[in-house]
MARRORO-170787 format. One record per residue (C-alpha): residue in three letters; z, y, x. Coordinates in steps of 0.1 Angstrom, whole numbers, plus 5000, padded with zeros to 4 digits. Each point is the difference from the previous one (the first is absolute). Example, Ala and Ser with C-alpha at 12.3 -4.5 7.8 and 13.67 -1.06 7.14 Angstrom:
ALA507849555123 SER499350345014 
END
This chain:
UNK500050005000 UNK499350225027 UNK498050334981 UNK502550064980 UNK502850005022 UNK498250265022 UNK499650244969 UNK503250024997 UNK501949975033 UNK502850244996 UNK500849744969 UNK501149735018 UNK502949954984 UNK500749994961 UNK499150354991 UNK499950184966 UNK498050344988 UNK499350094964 UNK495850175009 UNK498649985033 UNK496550145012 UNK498249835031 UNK497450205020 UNK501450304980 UNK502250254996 UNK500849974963 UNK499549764970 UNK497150174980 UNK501650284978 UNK499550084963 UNK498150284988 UNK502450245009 UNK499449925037 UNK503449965008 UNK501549714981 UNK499349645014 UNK498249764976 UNK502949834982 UNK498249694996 UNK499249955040 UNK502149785019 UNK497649975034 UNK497250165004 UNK497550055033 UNK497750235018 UNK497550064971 UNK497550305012 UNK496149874999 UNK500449975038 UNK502249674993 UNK498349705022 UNK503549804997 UNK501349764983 UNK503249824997 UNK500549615008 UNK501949764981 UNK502749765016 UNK498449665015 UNK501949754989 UNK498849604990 UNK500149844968 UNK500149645016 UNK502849925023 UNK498749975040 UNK496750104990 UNK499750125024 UNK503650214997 UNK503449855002 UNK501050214967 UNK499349944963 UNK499150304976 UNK499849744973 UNK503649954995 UNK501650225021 UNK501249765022 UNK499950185040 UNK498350304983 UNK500650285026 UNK503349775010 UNK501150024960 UNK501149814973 UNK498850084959 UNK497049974984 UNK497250205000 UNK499450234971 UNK497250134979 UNK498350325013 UNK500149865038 UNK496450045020 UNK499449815029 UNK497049875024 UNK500649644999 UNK499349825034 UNK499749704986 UNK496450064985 UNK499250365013 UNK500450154966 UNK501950284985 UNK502249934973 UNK502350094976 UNK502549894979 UNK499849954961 UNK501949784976 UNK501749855027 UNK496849875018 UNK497850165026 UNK497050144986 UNK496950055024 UNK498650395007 UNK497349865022 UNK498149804978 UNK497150054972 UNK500250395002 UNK499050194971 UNK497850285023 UNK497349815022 UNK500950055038 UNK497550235019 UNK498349855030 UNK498550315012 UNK501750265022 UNK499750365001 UNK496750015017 UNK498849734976 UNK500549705026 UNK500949704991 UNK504049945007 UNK501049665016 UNK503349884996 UNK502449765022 UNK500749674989 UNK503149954981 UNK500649725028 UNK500450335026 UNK502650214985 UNK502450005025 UNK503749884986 UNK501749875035 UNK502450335000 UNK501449874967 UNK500249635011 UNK504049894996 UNK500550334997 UNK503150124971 UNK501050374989 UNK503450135008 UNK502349894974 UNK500750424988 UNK496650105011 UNK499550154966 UNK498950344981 UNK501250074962 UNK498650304985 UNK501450134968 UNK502949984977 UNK503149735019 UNK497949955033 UNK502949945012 UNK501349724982 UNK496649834994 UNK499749665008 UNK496849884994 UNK497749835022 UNK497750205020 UNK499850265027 UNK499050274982 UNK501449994964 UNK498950304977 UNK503149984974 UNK499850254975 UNK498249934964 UNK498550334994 UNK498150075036 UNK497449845015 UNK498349975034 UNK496750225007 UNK497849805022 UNK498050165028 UNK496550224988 UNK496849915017 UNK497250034990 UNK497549705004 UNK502749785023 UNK497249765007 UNK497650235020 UNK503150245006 UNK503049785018 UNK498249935032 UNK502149725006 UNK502149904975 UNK503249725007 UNK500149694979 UNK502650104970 UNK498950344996 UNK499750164967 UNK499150374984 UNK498550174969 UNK496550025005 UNK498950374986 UNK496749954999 UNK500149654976 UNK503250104986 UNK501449655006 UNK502749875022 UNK498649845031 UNK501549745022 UNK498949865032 UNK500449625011 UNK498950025041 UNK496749904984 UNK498750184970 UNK501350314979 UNK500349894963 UNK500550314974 UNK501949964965 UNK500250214968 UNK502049924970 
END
C-alpha cells in the first residue's frame, strides 16, 4: 500500500480532521467565497492544469497471491484484525484489477466498462500498453501496514475503528476525486490503482497498470 502512505506521510499515526484540502489551500468555498463547502470531506488540486491522480491501496484478495495479507477477510490486513467494509477501493494484486466493495463482496472497476477505452494518444498514435504480467508488485511482497498507520476524516476520527487506512467517517461529506481532463492521453504515466474524475467523459476513471476503464451511473 505504498501510494497512499506517501500522500499522507505526516499521518502516520491515527489521525483525525473534520475537511482537509490536498494540493490546495482551502476546501472549495460556497458562493459567498469564503465558506468551505459543507458537504466536502477531502478534496484535491482541481485547476484544468491537474495531470494527477490519486492511487488506491494494493492490497490482495487471495492470501499469498502473491502478498502475505488477505483483504478478503481482514485477516494480516495492514497487520489488522476486522473485516472489511462496504465503500473500501482497492487494486487487488491478486488479478491486477481495481476493486471495490459492495454487499459484502468485491465488485470489479476494471471490467466491461461502460465508455469504450481510447487507443489513440494525443497525437493520434496508437497507445501500447504493458502486460498485466509486468506490473511491478515485489515492494509490496510480505509487506504489512503499521498497525495505527491510519487517517479518519470527519465526525469521531478519533474513535473510529474501522478497517482501512484512510477512513472518511462522516455521513453528510464526501471525497472530491482529482480533475483531469482526458486522464488517458493526459496522465503520462499513470501507477496501477490510480483513479480520477475524467472531465472530459464526465465518468470516474480508474486505471489497472494495463488499461483505463471509465464509469458513469
Amino acid at each position: 500500500m505504498k501510494k497512499i502512505v506517501l500522500v499522507f506521510t505526516c499521518f502516520i499515526a491515527s489521525h483525525a480532521s473534520a475537511q482537509v484540502a490536498i494540493g490546495k489551500k482551502e476546501i472549495t468555498p460556497l458562493s459567498d467565497g469564503i465558506t468551505p463547502h459543507p458537504n466536502i470531506s477531502l478534496e484535491f488540486y482541481d485547476s484544468p492544469d491537474n495531470k494527477k491522480g490519486i492511487v488506491v491501496p494494493w492490497v490482495s484478495t487471495v492470501p499469498n497471491n502473491p502478498v502475505a495479507y488477505d483483504s478478503t477477510t481482514g485477516a494480516g490486513y495492514r497487520g489488522m484484525q476486522g473485516m472489511v467494509v462496504d465503500g473500501t477501493i482497492i487494486f487487488d494484486l491478486s488479478d491486477k484489477k481495481m476493486k471495490y466493495m459492495k454487499g459484502g463482496s468485491w465488485f470489479d472497476l476494471t471490467g466491461d466498462p461502460e465508455f469504450p477505452l481510447s487507443l489513440k494518444d494525443a497525437s493520434n498514435n496508437d497507445i501500447t500498453y504493458t502486460a498485466l504480467s509486468n506490473i511491478d508488485s515485489s515492494l509490496q511482497d510480505n509487506v504489512k501496514e503499521e498497525e495505527n498507520a491510519k487517517v479518519a476524516i470527519g465526525i469521531n476520527g478519533n474513535s473510529d475503528t474501522t478497517v482501512g487506512i484512510l477512513v472518511l467517517t462522516d455521513t453528510d461529506k464526501a471525497m472530491v476525486l482529482p480533475k483531469v481532463e482526458s486522464p488517458h492521453i493526459n496522465i503520462i504515466n499513470p501507477s496501477a490503482g490510480m483513479m480520477v474524475y475524467d472531465t472530459t467523459s464526465k465518468q470516474l476513471a480508474v486505471y489497472n497498470g494495463t488499461v483505463w476503464s471509465f464509469w458513469k451511473p
